[in-house]
C-alpha positions in Angstrom: 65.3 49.9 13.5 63.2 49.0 16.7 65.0 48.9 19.7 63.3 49.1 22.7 60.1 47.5 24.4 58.5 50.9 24.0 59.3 51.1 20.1 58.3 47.4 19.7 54.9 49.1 21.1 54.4 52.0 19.0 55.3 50.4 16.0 53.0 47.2 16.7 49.9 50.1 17.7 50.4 52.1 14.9 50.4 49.0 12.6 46.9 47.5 13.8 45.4 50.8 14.2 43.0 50.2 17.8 44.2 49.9 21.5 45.0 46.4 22.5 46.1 44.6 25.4 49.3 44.0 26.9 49.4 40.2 26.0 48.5 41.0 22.4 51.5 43.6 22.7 54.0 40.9 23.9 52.9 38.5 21.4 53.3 40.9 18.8 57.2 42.0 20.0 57.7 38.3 19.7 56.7 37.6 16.0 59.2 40.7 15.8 61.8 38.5 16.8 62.7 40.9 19.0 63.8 39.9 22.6 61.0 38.3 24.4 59.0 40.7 26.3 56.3 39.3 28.6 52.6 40.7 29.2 54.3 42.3 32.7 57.1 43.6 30.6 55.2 45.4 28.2 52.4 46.8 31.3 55.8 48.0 33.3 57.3 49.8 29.8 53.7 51.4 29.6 53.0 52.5 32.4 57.0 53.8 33.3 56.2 55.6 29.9 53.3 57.4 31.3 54.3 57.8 34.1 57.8 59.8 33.5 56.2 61.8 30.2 52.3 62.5 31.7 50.9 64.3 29.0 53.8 64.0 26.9 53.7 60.2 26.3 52.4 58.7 23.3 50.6 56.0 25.2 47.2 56.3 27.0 45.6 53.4 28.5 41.6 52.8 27.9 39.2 51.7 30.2 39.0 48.6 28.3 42.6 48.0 30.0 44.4 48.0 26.9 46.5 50.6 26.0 46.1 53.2 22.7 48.5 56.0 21.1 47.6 59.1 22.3 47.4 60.9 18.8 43.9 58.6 18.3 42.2 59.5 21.6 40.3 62.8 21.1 40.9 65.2 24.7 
């Protein structure tokens, strides 16, 4: 069961497999029929993410501006 913004995420990035953008993100939560979560929504989630967890979080964002799980970025 998926319920928060952040969940919505992981499960929509771990499903298409590549970073992608906060708009696709959004649009994505929204086929879920989950409660509608704008691009700023999803950017503020993200970013909140990272920013309380640093190196903890499961999100990294790409110089592309999009935003990938952590596990596929080599460090």
């Amino acid at each position: 069961m998926i319920y928060t913004i952040i969940e919505a995420i992981e499960y929509a990035l771990e499903i298409q497999g590549e970073p992608q953008s906060p708009y696709w993100l959004s649009s994505q939560i929204d086929e879920m029929r989950l409660p509608k979560a704008s691009e700023y929504d999803v950017r503020t989630a993200l970013e909140k993410d990272m920013q309380e967890w640093g190196e903890k979080s499961q999100f990294v964002k790409t110089a592309d501006d999009e935003y990938a799980l952590r596990s596929w970025v080599r460090t």
